[in-house]
C-alpha positions in Angstrom: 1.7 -25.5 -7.4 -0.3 -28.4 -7.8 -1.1 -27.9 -11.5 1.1 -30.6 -14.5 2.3 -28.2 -16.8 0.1 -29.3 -19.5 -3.3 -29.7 -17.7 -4.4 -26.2 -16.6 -6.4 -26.0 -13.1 -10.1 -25.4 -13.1 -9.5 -21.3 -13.2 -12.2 -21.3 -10.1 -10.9 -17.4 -8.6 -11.6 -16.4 -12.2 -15.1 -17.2 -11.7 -15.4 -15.8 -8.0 -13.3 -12.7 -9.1 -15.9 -12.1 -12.2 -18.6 -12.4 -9.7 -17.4 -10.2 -7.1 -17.2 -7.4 -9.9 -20.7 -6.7 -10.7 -20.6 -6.1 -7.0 -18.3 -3.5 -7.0 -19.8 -2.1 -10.0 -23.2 -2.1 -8.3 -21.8 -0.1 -5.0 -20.1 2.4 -6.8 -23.2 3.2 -9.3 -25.3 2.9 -6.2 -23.9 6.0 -4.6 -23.5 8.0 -7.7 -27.2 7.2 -8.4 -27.8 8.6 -4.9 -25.7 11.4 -5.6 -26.4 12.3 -9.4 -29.8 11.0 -9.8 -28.4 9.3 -12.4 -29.4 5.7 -14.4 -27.4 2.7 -12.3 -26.6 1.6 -15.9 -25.2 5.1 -16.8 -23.7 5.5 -13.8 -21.9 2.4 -14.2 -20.8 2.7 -17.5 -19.0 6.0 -17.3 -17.3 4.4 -14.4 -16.1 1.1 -16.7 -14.9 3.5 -19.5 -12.9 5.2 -16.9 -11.0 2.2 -15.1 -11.1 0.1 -18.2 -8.7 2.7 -20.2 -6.0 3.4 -17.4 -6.3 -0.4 -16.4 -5.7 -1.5 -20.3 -2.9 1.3 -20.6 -0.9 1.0 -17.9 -1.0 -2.9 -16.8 -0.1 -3.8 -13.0 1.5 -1.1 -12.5 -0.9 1.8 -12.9 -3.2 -0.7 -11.3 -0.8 -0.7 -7.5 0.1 3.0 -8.1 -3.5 4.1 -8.1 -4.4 1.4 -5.6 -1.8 2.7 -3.4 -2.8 6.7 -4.1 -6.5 5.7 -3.5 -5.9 4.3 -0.5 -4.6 7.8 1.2 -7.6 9.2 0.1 -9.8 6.5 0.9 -8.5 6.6 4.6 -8.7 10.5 4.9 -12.2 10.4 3.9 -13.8 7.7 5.4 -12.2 9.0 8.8 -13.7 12.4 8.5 -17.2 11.0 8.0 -16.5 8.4 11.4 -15.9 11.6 13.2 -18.7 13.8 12.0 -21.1 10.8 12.4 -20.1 9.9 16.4 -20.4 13.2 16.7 -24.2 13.5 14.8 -25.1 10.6 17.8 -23.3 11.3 20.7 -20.6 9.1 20.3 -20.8 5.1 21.0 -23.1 5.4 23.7 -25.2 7.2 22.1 -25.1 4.9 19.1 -26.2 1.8 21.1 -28.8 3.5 22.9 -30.9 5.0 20.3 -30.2 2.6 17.4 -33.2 0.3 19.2 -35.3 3.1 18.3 -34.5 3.7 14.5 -38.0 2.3 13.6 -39.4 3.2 10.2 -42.4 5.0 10.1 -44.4 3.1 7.7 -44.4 -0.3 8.5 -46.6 -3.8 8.8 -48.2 -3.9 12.5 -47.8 -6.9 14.5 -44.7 -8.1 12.3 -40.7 -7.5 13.3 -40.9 -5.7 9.7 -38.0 -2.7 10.1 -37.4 -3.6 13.9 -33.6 -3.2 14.7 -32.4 -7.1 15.2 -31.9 -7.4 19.0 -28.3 -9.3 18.8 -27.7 -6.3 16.5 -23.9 -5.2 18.4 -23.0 -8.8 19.3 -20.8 -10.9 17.0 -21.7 -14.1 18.6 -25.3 -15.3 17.4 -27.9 -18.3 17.6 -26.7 -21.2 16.4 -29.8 -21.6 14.7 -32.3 -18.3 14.0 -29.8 -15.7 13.3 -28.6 -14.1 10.3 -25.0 -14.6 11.2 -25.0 -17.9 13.6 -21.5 -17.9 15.8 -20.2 -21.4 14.4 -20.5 -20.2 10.9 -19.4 -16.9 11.4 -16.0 -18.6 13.0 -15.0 -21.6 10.7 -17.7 -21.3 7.6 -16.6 -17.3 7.1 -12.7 -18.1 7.6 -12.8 -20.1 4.8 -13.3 -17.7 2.2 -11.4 -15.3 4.4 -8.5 -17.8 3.7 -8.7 -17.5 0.3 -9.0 -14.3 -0.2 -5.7 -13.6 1.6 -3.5 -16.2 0.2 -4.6 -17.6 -2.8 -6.9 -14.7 -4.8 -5.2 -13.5 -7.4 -5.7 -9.8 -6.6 -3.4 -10.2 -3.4 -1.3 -13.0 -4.7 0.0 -10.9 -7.6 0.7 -8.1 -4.8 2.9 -10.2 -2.6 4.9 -11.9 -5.3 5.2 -8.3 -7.0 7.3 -7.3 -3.7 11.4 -6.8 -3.3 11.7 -9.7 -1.0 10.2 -11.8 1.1 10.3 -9.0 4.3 8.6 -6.9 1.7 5.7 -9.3 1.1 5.1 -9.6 5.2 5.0 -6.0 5.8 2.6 -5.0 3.3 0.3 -8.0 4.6 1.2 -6.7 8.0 -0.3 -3.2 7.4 -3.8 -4.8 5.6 -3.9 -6.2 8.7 -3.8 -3.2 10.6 -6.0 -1.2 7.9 -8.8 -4.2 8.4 -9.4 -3.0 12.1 -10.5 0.2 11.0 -14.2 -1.0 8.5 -15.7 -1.9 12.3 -15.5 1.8 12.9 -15.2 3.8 9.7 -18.5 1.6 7.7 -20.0 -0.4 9.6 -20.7 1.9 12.8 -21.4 4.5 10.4 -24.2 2.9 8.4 -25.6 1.8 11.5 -25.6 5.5 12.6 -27.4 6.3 9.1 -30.3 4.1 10.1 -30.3 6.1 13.2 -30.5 9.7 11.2 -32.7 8.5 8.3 -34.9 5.8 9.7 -37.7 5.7 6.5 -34.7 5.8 3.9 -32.6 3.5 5.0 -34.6 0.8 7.0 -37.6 1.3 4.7 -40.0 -2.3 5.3 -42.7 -1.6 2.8 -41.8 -2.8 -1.1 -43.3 0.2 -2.3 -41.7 2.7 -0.6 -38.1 0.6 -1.1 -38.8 1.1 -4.9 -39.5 4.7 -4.5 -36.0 5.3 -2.4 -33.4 3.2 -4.4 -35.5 1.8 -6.8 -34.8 -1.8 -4.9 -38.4 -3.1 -3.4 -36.0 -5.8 -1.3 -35.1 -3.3 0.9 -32.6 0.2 1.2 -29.8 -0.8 3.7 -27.3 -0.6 0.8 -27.6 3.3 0.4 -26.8 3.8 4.3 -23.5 4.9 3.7 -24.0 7.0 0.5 -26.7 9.0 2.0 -24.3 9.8 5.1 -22.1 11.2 3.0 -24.8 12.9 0.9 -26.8 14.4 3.9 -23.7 15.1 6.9 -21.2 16.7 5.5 -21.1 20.1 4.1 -20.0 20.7 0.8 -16.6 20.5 0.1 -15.8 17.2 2.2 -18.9 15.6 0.3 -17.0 15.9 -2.6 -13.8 14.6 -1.2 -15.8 11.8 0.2 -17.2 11.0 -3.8 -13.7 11.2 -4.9 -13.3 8.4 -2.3 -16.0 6.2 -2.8 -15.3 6.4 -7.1 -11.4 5.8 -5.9 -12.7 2.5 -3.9 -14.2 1.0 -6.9 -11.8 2.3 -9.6 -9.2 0.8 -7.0 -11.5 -2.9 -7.0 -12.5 -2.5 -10.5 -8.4 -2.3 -11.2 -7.4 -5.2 -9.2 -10.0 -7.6 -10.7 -9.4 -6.2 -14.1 -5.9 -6.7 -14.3 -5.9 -10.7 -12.4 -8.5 -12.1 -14.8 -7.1 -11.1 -18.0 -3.8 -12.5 -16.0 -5.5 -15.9 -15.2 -7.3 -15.7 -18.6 -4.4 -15.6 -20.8 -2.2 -17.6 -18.9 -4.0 -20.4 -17.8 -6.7 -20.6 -20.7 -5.2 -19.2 -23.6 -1.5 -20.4 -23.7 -3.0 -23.6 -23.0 -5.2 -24.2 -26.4 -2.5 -22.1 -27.9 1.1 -22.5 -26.6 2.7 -21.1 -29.0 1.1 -17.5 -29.3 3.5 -14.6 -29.1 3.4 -12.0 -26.6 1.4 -9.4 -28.9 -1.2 -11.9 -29.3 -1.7 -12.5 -25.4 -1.4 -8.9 -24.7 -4.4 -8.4 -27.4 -6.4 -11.3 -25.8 -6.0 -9.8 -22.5 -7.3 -6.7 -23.6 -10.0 -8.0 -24.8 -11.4 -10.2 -22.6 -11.4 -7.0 -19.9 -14.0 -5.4 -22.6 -15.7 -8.6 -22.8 -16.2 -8.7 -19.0 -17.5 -5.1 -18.2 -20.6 -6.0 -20.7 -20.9 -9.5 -18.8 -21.0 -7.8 -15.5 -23.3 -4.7 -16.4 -26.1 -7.4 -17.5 -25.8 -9.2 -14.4 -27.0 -6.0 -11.9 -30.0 -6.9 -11.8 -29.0 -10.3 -10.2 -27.1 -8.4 -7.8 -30.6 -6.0 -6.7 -32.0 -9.1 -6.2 -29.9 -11.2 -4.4 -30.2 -11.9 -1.0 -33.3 -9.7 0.1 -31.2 -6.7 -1.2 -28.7 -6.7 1.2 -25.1 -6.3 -0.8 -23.2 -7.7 1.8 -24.9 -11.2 2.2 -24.8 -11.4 -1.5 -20.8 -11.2 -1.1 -20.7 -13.7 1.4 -23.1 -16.1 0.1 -21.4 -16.0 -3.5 -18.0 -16.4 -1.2 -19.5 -19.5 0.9 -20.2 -21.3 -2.8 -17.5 -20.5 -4.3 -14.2 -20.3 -2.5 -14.2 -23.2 0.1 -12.5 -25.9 -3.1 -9.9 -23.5 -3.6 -8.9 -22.9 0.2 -8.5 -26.6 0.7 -6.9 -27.6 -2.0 -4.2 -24.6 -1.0 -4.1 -25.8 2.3 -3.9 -29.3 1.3 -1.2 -28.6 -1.3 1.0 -26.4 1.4 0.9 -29.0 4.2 0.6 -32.3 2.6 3.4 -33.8 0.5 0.8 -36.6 -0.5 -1.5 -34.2 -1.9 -1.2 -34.6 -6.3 -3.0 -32.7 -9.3 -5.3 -35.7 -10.0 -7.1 -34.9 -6.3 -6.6 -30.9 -6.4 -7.9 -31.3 -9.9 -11.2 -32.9 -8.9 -11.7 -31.7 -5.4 -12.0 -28.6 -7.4 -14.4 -29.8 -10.2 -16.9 -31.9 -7.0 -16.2 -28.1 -5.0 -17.2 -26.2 -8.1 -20.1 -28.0 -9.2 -21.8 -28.3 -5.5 -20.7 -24.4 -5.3 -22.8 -23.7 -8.6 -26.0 -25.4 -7.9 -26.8 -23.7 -4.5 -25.8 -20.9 -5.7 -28.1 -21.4 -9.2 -30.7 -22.0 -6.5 -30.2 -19.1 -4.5 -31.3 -17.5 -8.0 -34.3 -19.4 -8.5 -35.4 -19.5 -4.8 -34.7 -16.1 -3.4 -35.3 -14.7 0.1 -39.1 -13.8 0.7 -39.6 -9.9 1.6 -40.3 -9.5 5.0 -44.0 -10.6 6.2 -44.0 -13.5 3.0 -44.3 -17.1 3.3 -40.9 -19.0 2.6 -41.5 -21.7 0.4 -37.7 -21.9 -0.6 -36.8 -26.1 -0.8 -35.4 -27.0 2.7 -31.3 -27.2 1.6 -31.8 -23.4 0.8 -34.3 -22.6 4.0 -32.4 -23.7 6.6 -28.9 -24.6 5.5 -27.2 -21.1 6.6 -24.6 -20.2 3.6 -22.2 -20.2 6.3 -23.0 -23.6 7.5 -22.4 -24.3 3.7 -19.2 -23.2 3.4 -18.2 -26.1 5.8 -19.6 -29.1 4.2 -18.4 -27.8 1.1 -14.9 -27.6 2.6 -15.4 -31.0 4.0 -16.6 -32.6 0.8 -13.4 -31.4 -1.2 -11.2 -32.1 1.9 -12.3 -35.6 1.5 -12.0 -35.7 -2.4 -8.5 -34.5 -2.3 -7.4 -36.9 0.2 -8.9 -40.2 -1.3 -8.3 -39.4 -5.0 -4.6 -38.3 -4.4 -4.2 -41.3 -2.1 -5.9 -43.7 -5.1 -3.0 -42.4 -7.7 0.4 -41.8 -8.3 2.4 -39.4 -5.4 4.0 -36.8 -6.8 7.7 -36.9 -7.4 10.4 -35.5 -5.3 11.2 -32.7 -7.9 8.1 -31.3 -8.4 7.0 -30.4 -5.1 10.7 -29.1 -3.8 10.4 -25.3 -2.6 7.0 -25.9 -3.5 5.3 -27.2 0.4 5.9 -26.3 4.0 8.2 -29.2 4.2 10.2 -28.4 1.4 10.4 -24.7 1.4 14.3 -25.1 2.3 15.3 -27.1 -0.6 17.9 -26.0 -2.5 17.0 -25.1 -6.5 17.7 -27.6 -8.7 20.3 -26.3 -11.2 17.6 -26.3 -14.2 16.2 -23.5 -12.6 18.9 -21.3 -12.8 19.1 -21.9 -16.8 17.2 -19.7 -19.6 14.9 -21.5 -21.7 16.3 -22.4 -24.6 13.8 -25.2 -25.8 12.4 -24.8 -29.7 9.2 -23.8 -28.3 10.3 -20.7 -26.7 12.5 -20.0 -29.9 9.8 -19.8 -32.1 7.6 -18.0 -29.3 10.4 -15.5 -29.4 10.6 -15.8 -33.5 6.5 -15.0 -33.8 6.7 -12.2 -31.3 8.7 -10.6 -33.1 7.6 -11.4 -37.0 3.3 -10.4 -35.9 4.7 -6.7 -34.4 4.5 -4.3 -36.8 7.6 -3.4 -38.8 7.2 0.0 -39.9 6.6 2.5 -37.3 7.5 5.4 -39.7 4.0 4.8 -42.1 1.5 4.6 -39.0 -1.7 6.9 -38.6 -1.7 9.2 -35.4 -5.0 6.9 -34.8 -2.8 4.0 -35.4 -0.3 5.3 -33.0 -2.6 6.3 -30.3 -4.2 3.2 -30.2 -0.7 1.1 -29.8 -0.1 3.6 -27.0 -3.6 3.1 -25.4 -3.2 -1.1 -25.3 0.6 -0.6 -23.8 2.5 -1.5 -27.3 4.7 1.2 -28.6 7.4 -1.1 -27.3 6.6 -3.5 -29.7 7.4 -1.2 -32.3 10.8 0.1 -31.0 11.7 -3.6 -30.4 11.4 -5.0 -33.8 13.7 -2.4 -35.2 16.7 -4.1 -33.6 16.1 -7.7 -33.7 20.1 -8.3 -32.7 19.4 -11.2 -30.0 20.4 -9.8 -26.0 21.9 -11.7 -23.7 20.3 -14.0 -21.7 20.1 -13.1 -17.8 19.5 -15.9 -15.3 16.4 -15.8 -13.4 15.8 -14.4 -10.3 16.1 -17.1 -7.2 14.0 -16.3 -4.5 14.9 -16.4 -0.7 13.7 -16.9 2.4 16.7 -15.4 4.6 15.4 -12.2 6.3 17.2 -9.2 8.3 17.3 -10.6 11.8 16.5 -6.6 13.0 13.5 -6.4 10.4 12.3 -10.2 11.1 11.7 -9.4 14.8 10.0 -6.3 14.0 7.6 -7.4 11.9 6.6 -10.7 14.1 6.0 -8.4 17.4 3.8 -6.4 14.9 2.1 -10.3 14.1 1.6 -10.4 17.7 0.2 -6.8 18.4 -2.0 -7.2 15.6 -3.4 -10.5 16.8 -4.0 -8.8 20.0 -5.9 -6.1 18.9 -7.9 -8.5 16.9 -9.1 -10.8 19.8 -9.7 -7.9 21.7 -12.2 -6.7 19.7 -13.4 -10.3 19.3 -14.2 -10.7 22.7 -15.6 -7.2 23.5 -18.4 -7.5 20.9 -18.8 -11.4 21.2 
């Protein structure tokens, strides 16, 4: 939105979605380690051959077929092991009453070493001690939050994939609904698996840790995995492995498909604007092999990261990360003033503050329980949370003065384009096919670097157009006569009035339910 044509923006969710990878990749080999006894790089490997080929040969749209297939299963399975573990504990009560006493056998006297945390079913924590203080947790937390939900790639290139705009709503509508569900299908569960496997799971001695899951930070990431591995009989542990794989293939899909997206679109056609669709397609292709061998090597980063605990690492690399992005969005949306020089380096200031603490986080990790913290104070005792706000704040402020120092962007080029100017009716350009010389010769190279002679090809040959999605190609370049060109698609905001009204008094419910729970585990 805020982007000139000819000065790409800074591709930040490239970075935060290469990041958030190797964490995916991590979970999934964790629980097939777990499973298998199998090497995490093994493990993870076999998993990366297997989303890498249907993710390379079918494009988006294997990726939202499988992702919406996966998610059936996903939901079946995680519900069955929510019932069988309420029932292993004597349902919520009983959860709350004996996870106090889920105390690790082996343990440093005189220390809180594998003691339960106290605050452990409230949402709302000190300000100040606590691993999740309640002021970060409500504005440092919804930051990232934001944009995930409307400006990562992996759910922007949903919502603009929908029919209409009613479409696009719904489908965020039911996520909504579906995100209720984690409080009681994971994280109630692996609370309950501390319960049932106390010196596994909440292990405090290094030792030990490295025996269990080969992680001397600590074990809480195999809590669910061994629930799975230890509860259920036989046949439902293997629908529940099915499930787990499906969650990462599902992830692994997503991320694959958006970065090669971002990669060739915003990188690529920009040093080379005139590269023909084969050439991208290629370049896509092989950046996703390029970044399965970047993400195995950086595991061990993962293991290490924040005293072991897999979720904190998420948030944490979230907190540096994301907060440029979200303003800049939000900025862009609601303030007509708002221009590419400030979005440009609110994200550069964001990015770079982003990158040191998290470098730092890397040099400095968390002490194991019972150590001495000699981390530098910034990393001590600024919360990542708490981070996540100044570093919203910072490229607030950098946005506002820079695009206030420079030129406001014309009239044209943010119509449709901003809250204010969502109504405006499309400029008759829009409705026109390119017909400039660049996209002539684009057209021209497309089809002269295809290949031309289908007939001589190898069965390998063959197999491996098929396998990167370009048999097309080769059908195409046999009939070169030019088709007509179809006027692009204008997009509306008009709605049913029947479906409109349904889908706001689902808003509402949903917002309901969500403060509900809010306020009953505040």
């Amino acid at each position: 939105v805020l982007c000139d044509p000819h000065v790409p923006c800074p591709p930040e969710t490239n970075r935060a979605n290469i990041l958030l990878l190797q964490v995916d990749m991590y979970a999934g080999a964790l629980f097939i380690q777990q499973a298998l006894n199998w090497d995490i790089y093994i493990a993870v490997a076999g998993l990366l051959a297997i989303t890498a080929v249907y993710t390379v040969a079918g494009g988006l749209a294997a990726v939202i077929y499988t992702d919406a297939l996966q998610t059936l299963i996903m939901l079946v399975g995680a519900v069955t092991l929510m019932v069988f573990s309420f029932v292993e504990v004597g349902g919520l009560e009983g959860l709350q009453t004996k996870y106090f006493d889920a105390i690790p056998s082996s343990r440093k006297e005189n220390s809180s070493c594998g003691l339960p945390r106290q605050d452990a079913f409230h949402i709302f924590r000190d300000p100040v001690n606590s691993d999740l203080p309640w002021p970060g947790l409500l504005v440092g937390m919804t930051i990232p939050s934001l944009w995930y939900w409307c400006t990562d790639q992996v759910i922007v290139q949903r919502s603009l994939a929908a029919k209409n705009l009613s479409h696009a709503k719904g489908g965020s509508l039911m996520t909504s609904y579906l995100k209720i569900l984690p409080l009681f299908m994971m994280v109630m569960p692996g609370m309950i698996s501390r319960i049932l496997f106390p010196d596994l799971v909440a292990c405090a001695d290094a030792d030990i840790c490295r025996k269990v899951c080969g992680n001397p930070s600590g074990c809480s990431d195999i809590a669910y995995p061994k629930l799975v591995l230890e509860l259920l009989p036989t046949g439902l542990r293997g629908l529940m492995m099915s499930v787990m794989i499906a969650a990462l293939m599902s992830s692994l899909t997503s991320i694959f498909n958006s970065s090669s997206t971002l990669f060739t679109m915003d990188l690529w056609k920009h040093f080379r604007p005139r590269c023909s669709e084969w050439e991208l397609m290629i370049v896509g292709r092989v950046f996703v092999l390029l970044l399965t061998v970047v993400s195995i090597l950086w595991i061990p980063l993962v293991q290490a990261g924040q005293g072991g605990q897999l979720f904190i690492y998420i948030q944490s690399i979230s907190s540096y990360l994301q907060p440029p992005v979200a303003m800049v969005f939000i900025l862009g949306c609601f303030w007509k003033r708002t221009n590419e020089k400030g979005a440009f380096w609110g994200l550069i200031i964001g990015l770079l503050l982003g990158v040191i603490r998290l470098v730092l986080d890397f040099i400095y990790p968390e002490p194991q329980c019972g150590e001495t913290d000699l981390r530098p104070s910034v990393v001590k005792y600024m919360h990542y949370l708490y981070f996540s706000m100044v570093l919203a704040a910072i490229s607030t402020l950098t946005v506002l003065v820079v695009s206030m120092l420079t030129e406001p962007p014309s009239e044209e080029m943010i119509s449709r384009l901003t809250w204010f100017t969502r109504g405006d009716l499309p400029a008759k350009t829009d409705l026109a096919v390119s017909t400039s010389p660049d996209a002539i010769h684009t057209s021209l190279m497309t089809v002269s670097l295809g290949p031309t002679n289908s007939k001589g090809n190898s069965k390998v040959l063959t197999t491996l157009l098929w396998l990167c999605g370009m048999e097309r190609k080769q059908q195409s370049t046999e009939n070169t006569a030019p088709a007509k060109p179809e006027p692009l698609p204008v997009a509306s905001l008009e709605e049913k009035p029947l479906v409109k009204h349904a889908l706001n008094i689902n808003l509402l419910v949903c917002v309901c339910a969500g403060i509900f729970l809010w306020a009953h585990f505040a």
